[in-house]
C-alpha positions in Angstrom: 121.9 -54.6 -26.4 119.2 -56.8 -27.4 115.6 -57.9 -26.1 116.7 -61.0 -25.0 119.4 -59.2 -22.8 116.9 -56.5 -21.2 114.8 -57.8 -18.0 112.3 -56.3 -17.0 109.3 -56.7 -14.0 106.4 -57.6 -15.8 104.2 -55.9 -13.2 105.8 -52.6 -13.1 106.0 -52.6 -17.4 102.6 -51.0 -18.0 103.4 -48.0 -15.8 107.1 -48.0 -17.0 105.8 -47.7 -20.8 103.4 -45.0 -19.7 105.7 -43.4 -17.6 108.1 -43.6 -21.3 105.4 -42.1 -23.2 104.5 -39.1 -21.1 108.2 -38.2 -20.7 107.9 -38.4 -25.1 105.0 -36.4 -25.2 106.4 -33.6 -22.5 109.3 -33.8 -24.9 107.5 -33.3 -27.9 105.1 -30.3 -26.5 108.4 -28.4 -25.6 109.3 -28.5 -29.2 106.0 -27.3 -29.7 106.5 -24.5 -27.6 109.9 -23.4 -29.0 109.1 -23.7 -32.4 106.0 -21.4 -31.4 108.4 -18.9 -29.8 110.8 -18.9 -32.6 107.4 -18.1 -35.3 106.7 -15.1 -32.7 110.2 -13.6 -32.4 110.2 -13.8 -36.5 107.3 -11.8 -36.3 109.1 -9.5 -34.0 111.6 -8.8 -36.4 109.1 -8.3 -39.2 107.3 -5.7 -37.8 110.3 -3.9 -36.1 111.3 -5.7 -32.7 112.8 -6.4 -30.8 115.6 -3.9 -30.4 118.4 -5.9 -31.5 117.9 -8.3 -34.6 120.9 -10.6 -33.1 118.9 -11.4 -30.1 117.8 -14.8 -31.6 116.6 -17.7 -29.8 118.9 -20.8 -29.4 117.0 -23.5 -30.0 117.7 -26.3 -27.4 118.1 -29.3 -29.7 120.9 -27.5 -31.8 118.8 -30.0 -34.9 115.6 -29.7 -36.8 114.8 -33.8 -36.7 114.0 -33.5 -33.2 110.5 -34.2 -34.0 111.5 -37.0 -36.0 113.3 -38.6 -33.1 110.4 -38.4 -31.1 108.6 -40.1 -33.3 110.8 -42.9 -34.0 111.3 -43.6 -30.3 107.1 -43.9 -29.8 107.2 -46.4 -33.2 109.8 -48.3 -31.2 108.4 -48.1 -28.2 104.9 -49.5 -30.1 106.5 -52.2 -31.7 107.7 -53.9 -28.6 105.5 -53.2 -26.2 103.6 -56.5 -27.6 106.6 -58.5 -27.0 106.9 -57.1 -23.7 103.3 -57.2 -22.2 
């Protein structure tokens, strides 16, 4: 799909970019949040817990470029918002 092909209501396009960017940024705090858990339950394990070294966390993504994807998605999303607005 290209530009050309997408149509989109001009007056609804600021709050749909917005709208875009929160979802990003929800997106990219979660990561945040898992990575954070992950650090703790490896700290766990250092220091003796919890009971069973095997009960690892599965991290949602399944990838470690999640980040990354986030990122390129908000370049994107900056690139065209000029040709869109």
């Amino acid at each position: 799909m290209k530009m050309a092909d997408i149509t989109v209501d001009q007056k609804q396009l600021p709050e749909q970019i917005r709208t875009i960017r929160h979802a990003l940024h929800i997106g990219l705090d979660s990561f945040g949040e898992v990575e954070r858990f992950f650090e703790h339950h490896d700290g766990l394990l250092r220091f003796g817990g919890p009971p069973d070294p095997l009960l690892r966390p599965i991290h949602p993504t399944g990838t470690s470029n999640s980040v990354s994807a986030f990122a390129a998605v908000l370049r994107e999303l900056d690139m065209i918002e000029p040709e869109l607005l």
